[in-house]
C-alpha positions in Angstrom: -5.1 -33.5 3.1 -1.8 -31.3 2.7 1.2 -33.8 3.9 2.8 -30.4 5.0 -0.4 -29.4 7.0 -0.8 -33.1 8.5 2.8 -33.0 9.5 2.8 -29.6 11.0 -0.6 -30.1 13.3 1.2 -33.2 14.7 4.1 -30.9 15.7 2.4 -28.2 17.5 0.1 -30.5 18.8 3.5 -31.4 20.6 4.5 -28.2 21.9 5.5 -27.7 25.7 3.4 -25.7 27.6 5.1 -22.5 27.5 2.9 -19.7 28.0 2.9 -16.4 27.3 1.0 -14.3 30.3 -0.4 -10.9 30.2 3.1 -9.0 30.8 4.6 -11.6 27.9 6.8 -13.8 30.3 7.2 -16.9 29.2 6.3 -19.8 32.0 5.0 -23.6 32.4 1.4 -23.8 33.1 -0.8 -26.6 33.9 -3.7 -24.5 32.3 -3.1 -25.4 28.8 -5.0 -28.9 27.6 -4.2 -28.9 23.9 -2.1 -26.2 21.2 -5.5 -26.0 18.9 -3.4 -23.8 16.8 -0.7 -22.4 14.9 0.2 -18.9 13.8 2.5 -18.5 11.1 3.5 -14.9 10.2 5.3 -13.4 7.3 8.1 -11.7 9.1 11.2 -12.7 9.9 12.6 -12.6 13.5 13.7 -8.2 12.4 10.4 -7.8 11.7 11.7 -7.4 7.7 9.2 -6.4 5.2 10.9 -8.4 2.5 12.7 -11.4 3.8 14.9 -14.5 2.3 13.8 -17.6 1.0 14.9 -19.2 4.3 12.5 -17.2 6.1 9.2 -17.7 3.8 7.4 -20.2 6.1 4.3 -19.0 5.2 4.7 -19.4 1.7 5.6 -22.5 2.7 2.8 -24.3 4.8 0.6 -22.1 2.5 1.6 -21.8 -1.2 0.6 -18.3 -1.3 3.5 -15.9 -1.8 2.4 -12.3 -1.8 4.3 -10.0 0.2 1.2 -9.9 3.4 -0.5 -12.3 4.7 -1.2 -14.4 7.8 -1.7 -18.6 8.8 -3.5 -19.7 11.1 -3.3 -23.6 11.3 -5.7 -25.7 13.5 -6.4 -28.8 13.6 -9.4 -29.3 11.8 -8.9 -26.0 9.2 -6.2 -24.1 7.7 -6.5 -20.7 7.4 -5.3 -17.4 5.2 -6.1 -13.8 6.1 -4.1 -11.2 3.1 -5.4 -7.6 2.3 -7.2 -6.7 -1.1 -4.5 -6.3 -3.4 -3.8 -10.4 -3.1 -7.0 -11.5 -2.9 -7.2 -12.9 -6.6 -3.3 -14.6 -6.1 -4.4 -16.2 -3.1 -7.5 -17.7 -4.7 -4.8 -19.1 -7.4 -2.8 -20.3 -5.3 -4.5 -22.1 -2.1 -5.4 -25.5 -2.3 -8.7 -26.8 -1.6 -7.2 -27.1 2.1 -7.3 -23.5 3.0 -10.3 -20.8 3.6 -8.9 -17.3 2.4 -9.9 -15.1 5.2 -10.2 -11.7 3.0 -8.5 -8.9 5.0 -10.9 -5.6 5.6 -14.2 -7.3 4.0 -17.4 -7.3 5.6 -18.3 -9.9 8.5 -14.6 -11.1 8.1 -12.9 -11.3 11.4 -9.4 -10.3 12.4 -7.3 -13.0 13.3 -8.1 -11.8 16.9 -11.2 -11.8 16.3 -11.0 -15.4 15.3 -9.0 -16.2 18.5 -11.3 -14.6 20.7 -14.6 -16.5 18.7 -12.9 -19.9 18.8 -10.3 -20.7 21.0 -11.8 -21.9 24.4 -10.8 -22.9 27.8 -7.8 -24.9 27.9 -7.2 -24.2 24.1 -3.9 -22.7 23.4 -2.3 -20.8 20.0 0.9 -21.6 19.2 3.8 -18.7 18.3 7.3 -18.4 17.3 8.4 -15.9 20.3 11.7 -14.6 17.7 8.9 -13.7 14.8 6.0 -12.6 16.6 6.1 -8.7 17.5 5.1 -7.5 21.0 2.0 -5.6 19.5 0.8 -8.5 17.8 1.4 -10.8 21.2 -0.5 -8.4 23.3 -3.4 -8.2 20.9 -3.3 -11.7 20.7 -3.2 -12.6 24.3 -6.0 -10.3 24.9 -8.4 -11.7 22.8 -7.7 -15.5 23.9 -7.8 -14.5 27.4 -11.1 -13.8 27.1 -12.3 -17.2 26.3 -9.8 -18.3 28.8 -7.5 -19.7 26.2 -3.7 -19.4 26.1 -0.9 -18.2 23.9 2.5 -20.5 23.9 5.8 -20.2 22.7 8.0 -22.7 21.0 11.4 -22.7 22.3 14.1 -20.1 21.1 15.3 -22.0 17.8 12.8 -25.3 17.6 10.5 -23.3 14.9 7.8 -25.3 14.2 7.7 -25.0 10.7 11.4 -25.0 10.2 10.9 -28.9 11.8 8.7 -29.5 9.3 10.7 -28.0 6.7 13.9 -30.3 7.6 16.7 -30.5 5.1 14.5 -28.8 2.1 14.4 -25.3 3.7 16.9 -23.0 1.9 20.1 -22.0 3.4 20.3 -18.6 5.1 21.9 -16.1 2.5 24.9 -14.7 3.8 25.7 -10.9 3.1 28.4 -8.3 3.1 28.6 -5.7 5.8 29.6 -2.3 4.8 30.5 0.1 7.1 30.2 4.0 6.7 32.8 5.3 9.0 36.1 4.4 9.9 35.6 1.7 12.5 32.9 -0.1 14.1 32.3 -2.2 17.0 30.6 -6.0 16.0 28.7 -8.1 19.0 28.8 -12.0 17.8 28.0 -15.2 18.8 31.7 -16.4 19.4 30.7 -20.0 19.7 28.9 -19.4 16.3 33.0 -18.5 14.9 34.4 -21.4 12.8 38.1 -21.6 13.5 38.9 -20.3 9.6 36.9 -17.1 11.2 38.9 -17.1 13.9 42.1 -17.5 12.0 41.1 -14.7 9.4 41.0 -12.3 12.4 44.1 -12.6 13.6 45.8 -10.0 15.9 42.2 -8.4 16.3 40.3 -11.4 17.8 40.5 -9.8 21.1 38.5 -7.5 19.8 35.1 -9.9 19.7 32.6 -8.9 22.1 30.0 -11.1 23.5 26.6 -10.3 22.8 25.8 -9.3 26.7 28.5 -6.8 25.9 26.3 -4.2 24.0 24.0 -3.6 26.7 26.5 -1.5 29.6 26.6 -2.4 33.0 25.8 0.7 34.4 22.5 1.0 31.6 19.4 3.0 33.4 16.6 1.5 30.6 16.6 -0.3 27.2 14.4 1.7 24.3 11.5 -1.0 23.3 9.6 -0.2 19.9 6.4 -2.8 20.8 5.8 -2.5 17.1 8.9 -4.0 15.9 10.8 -5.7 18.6 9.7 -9.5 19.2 8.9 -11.6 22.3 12.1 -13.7 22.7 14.2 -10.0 22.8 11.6 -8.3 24.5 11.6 -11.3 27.4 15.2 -11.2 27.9 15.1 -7.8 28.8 14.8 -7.4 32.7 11.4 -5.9 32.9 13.2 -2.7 35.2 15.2 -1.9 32.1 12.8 -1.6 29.5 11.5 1.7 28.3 8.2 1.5 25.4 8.0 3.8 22.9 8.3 4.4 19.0 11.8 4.0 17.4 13.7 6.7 17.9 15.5 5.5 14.5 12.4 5.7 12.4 12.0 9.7 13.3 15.7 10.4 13.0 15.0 8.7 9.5 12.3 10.6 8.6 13.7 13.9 8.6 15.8 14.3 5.3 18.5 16.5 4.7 19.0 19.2 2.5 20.9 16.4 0.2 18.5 13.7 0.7 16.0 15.4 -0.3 17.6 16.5 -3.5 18.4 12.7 -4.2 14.8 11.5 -3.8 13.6 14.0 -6.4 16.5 13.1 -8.9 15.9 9.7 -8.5 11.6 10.2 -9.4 12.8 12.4 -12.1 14.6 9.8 -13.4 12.8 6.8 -12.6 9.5 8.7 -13.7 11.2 8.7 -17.2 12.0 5.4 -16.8 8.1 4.5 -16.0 6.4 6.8 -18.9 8.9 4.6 -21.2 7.9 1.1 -19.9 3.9 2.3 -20.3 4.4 3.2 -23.8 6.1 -0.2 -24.7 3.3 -2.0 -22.8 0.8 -0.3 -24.5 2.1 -0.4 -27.8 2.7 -4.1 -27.1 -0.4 -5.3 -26.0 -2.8 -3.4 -28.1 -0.4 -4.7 -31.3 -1.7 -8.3 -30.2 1.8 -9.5 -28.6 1.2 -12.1 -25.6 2.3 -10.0 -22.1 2.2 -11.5 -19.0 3.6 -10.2 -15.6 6.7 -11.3 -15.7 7.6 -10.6 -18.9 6.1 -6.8 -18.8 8.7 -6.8 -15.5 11.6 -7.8 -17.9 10.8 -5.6 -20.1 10.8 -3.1 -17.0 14.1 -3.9 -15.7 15.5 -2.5 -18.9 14.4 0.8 -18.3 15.0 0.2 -14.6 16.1 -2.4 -11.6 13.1 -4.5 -10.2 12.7 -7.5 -8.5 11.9 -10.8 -10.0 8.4 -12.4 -9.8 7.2 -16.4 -10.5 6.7 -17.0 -14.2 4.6 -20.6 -12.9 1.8 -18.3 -11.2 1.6 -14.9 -13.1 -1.1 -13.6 -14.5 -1.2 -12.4 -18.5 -1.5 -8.6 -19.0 -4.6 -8.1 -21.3 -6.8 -5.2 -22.9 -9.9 -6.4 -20.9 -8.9 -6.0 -17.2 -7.1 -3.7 -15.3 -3.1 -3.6 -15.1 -1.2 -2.7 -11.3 2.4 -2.0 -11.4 4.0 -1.9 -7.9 7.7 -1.6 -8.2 10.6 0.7 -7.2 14.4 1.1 -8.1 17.5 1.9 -6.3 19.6 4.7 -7.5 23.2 5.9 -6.0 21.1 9.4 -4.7 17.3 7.9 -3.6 15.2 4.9 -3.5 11.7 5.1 -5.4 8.6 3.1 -4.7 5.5 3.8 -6.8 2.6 2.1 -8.2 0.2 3.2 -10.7 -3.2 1.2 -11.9 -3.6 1.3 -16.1 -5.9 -0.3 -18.0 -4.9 -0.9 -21.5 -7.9 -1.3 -23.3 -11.4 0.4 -22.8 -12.0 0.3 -18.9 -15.8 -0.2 -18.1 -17.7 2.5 -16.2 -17.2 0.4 -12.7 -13.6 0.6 -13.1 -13.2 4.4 -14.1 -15.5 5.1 -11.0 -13.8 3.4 -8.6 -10.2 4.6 -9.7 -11.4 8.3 -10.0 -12.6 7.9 -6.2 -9.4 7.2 -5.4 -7.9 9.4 -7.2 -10.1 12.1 -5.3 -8.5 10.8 -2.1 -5.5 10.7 -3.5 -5.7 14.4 -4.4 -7.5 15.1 -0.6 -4.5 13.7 1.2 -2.1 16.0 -0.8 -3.9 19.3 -0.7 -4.5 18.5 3.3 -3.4 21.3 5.2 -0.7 20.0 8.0 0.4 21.4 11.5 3.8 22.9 11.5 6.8 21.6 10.6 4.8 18.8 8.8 5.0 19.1 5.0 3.7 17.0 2.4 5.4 16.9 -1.3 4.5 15.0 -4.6 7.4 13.9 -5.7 6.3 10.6 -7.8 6.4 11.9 -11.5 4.3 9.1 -13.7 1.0 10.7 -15.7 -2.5 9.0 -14.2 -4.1 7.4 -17.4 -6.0 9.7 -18.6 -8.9 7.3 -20.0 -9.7 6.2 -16.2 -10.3 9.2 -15.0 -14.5 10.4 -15.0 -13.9 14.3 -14.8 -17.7 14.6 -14.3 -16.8 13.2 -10.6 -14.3 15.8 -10.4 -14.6 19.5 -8.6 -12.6 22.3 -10.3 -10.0 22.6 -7.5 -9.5 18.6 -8.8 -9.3 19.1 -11.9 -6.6 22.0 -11.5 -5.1 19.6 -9.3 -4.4 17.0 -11.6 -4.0 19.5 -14.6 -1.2 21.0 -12.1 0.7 17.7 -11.4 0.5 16.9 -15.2 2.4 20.1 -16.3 4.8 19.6 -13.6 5.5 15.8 -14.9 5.5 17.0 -18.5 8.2 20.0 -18.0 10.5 17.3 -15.4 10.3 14.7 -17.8 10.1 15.9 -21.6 13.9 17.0 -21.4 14.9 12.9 -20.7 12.5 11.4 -23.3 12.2 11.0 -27.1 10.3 9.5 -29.8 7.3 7.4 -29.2 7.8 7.7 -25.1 7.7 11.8 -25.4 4.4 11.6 -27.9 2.9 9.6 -25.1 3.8 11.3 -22.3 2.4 14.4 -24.0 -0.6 12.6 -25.2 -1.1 11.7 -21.2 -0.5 14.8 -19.6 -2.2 17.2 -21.4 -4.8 18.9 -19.9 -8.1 17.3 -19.1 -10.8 18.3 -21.3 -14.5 16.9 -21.3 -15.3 15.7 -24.4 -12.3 13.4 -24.4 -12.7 10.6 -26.2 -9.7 9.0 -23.7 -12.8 9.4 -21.4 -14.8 6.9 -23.2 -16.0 4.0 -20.6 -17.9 0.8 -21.8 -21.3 -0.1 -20.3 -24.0 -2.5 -20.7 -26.5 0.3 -21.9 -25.7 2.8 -25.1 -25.1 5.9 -24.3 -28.0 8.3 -25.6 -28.2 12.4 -25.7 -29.5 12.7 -22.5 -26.7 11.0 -21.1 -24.3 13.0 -22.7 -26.3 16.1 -21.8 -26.3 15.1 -18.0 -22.6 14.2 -18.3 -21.8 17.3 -19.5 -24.0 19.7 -17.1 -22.1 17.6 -14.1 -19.0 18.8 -15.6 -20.1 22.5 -16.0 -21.3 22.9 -12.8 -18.2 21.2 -11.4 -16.0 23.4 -12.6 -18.4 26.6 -11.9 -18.1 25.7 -8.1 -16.5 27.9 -5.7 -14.0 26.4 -2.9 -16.1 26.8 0.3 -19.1 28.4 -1.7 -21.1 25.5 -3.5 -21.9 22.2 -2.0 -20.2 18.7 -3.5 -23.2 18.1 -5.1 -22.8 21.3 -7.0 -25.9 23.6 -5.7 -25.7 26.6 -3.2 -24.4 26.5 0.7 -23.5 30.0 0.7 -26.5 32.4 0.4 -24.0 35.5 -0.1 -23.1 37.2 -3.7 -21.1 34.2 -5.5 -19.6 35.1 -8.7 -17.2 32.3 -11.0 -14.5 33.2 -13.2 -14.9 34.3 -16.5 -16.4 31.3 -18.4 -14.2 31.8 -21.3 -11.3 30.4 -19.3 -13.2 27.4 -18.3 -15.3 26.5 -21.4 -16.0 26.5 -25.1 -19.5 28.2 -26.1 -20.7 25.2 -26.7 -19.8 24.0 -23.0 -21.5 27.7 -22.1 -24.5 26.7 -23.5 -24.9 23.3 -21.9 -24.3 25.3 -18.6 -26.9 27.6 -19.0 -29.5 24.9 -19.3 -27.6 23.3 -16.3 -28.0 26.5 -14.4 -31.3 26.4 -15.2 -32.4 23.2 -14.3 -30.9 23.6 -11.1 -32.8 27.0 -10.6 -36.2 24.7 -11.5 -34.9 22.0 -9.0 -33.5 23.1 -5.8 -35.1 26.8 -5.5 -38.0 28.6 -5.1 -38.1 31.4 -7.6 -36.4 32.6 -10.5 -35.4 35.5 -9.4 -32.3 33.9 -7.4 -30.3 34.4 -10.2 -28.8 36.8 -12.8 -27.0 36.2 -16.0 -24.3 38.8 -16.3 -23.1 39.3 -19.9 -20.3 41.1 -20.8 -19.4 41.6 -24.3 -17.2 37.9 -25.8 -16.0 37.6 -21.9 -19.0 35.8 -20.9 -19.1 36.0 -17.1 -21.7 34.3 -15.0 -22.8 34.8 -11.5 -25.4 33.7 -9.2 -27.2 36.0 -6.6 -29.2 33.7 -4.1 -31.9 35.3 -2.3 -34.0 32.3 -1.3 -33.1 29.5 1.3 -33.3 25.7 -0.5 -36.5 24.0 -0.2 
């Protein structure tokens, strides 16, 4: 057993009963027998998405240090819930002590869920009140109120892990505060001011204000974001005051200015040159043999571009036999960028290019969505989508225009700021997506015959011959009025015409009930084809 684990379930087994009720106030009860368990979240006690080494106590009682993920310590079992991108890290780096919970996957629970299945009467889960969210609390207190369990709070400061932790938990990193104005007003704990503090002050000490300070005498109601305020602030707020509802900050935020906006597409401009050069080292580097891992690929990265450091001891190698994810972002002076793209840098199997072309269908769903007003949605990340993972036969021809579309735009933004072997890639990646591409190629267990290609290709024809809001997804009639497509010459080679008359033909044979549904239409070298459905589908 994990001396970290052994020494933590004897200090929550300690706790006080302090519990938390159904309108999170914080009292003794004589209801609570035993703290069964502990929760330890990721957060810190601002609900930070990214937080210091101080505040990793997950990573701590767990090992596992992805970005997400949840422990749930009892006394018998440690648990791990994380979401699918960590799944294969967590298995790495969990002892035999912990049972990853996977996050979204069939038949696994939520960790209320969990709560609500084992906790029982008398039975109590343990929280920090300063890293828990109110959201989380309520959801929490729900589910073990049902079993007529409990939720209890440590007391403001006595972390349990941090106990544990003792003299080996980092220091907290201190950190420069910049204002953007010409004053501003700071609320401190004076008793927390060492007297060279006091002394650097000065004159100006008399202008420290106690924390009670910020809140005005005269206030009618304190704004409460549930999502991201915790239990120890949200408790200390008279109940009278408070006021729930979403951040006003996080709107305000969200609408950019004429100049913000400007700044985030300089910065993807020039961080998506930045990207299409890293790419085009990696994959001259790892088909060439050379030994990458992830670490070293992000080196390498940080040349072209800022990024934050990973753990040489657990990363994995990148190789030409499974997929490679890049999540990363930089900071410029005019915009912040955050992108990810999925490349696979040797021949992806058919599994693989399915599953990223489905995504990449939803990907191109959410940004052709039509929105309400004043809601607008813009690509601005400019890195090309690997061409050899994309199945076009899955695609419809408003997808394929789609991603022909966004791969013009990247090439014309991008070209003017690359040179050399990162331009002959990027072009190589963005131009436009043709059929018989042999970047297309996918490996399976079975050869791929004649028919197959035949099939392959018919798919692709009748794709692209569908009209929006005309032909079905699966390519065959909805619509029983006059349907005519484009001239086939802008959409196919002869050879491609020919493959699609034996396509439309087939269909003809499969889904409807004569042959006189539909009309070839030939008009001199401008082939033009059109169907004229007269029958209802069988």
């Amino acid at each position: 057993m994990s001396p970290t684990l052994d020494k933590l379930r004897r200090a929550f087994a300690g706790l006080a009963p302090r519990v938390l009720d159904a309108e999170l106030r914080i009292q003794s009860s004589s209801s609570v027998a035993r703290v069964s368990a502990l929760l330890v979240e990721s957060e810190d006690a601002h609900g930070s998405e990214y937080v210091s080494s101080r505040d990793m106590r997950r990573t701590f009682v767990s090992g596992f240090d992805g970005s997400a993920g949840t422990a749930l310590i009892t006394h018998d079992h440690a648990y791990l819930w994380t979401d699918g991108r960590y799944f294969l890290q967590a298995e790495h780096q969990l002892s035999k002590d912990w049972t990853l919970m996977r996050q979204g996957q069939k038949d696994v629970p939520t960790v209320e869920e969990w709560v609500e299945a084992n906790l029982h009467a008398g039975d109590a889960l343990a929280i920090d009140p300063l890293l828990t969210s109110v959201a989380t609390a309520r959801r929490l207190v729900t589910s073990a109120s049902k079993s007529n369990a409990s939720v209890v709070c440590c007391e403001w400061g006595a972390n349990v892990v941090d106990q544990v932790w003792a003299d080996a938990q980092p220091a907290r990193v201190p950190s420069d505060l910049q204002v953007l104005g010409e004053h501003a007003t700071l609320f401190v704990d004076a008793q927390a001011l060492t007297p060279d503090v006091l002394a650097h002050f000065g004159s100006h000490r008399g202008l420290i204000e106690a924390y009670a300070a910020s809140v005005p005498k005269d206030t009618a109601s304190i704004l409460v974001d549930p999502a991201q305020c915790n239990v120890a602030v949200f408790s200390a707020i008279p109940p009278a005051l408070r006021k729930e509802a979403p951040s006003i900050v996080l709107r305000h935020k969200a609408i950019k200015n004429p100049v913000e906006i400007q700044g985030m597409k300089s910065a993807h401009i020039r961080d998506g040159a930045a990207q299409v050069r890293f790419f085009h080292w990696l994959q001259e580097a790892v088909t060439s043999g050379q030994v990458i891992t992830e670490v070293s690929a992000d080196k390498k990265q940080q040349q072209f571009r800022r990024q934050m450091a990973d753990d040489e001891a657990t990363c994995g190698r990148v190789t030409t036999d499974q997929m490679y994810l890049n999540d990363s972002g930089a900071q410029y002076l005019d915009g912040t960028t955050d992108v990810t793209r999925t490349v696979h840098l040797g021949q992806p199997t058919a599994h693989e290019v399915h599953c990223f072309t489905h995504v990449l269908k939803a990907h191109i769903a959410l940004a052709t969505s039509a929105y309400g007003k004043f809601c607008t949605f813009e690509t601005i990340t400019l890195i090309p989508i690997q061409r050899k993972l994309i199945d076009v036969t899955e695609l419809t021809a408003h997808e394929i225009a789609w991603v022909d579309t966004y791969h013009a735009d990247v090439r014309a933004k991008l070209s003017p700021l690359l040179e050399g072997g990162a331009l002959a890639y990027l072009e190589h990646e963005t131009r436009p997506l043709d059929l018989h591409d042999d970047d297309g190629d996918v490996t399976d267990d079975d050869d791929n015959d004649d028919d197959d290609d035949n099939r392959k290709s018919q798919a692709i024809i009748l794709a692209r011959l569908k009209p929006v809001g005309a032909v079905a997804t699966d390519g065959m009639a909805s619509k029983y009025s006059d349907t005519f497509t484009p001239p086939l010459e802008r959409l196919m080679t002869e050879k491609e015409f020919r493959v699609a008359i034996g396509a439309i033909n087939q269909t003809v044979a499969d889904y409807f009930p004569c042959m006189c549904c539909v009309v070839y239409a030939y008009v001199g070298y401008a082939l033009t084809c059109g169907l004229i459905l007269c029958c209802a589908r069988p």
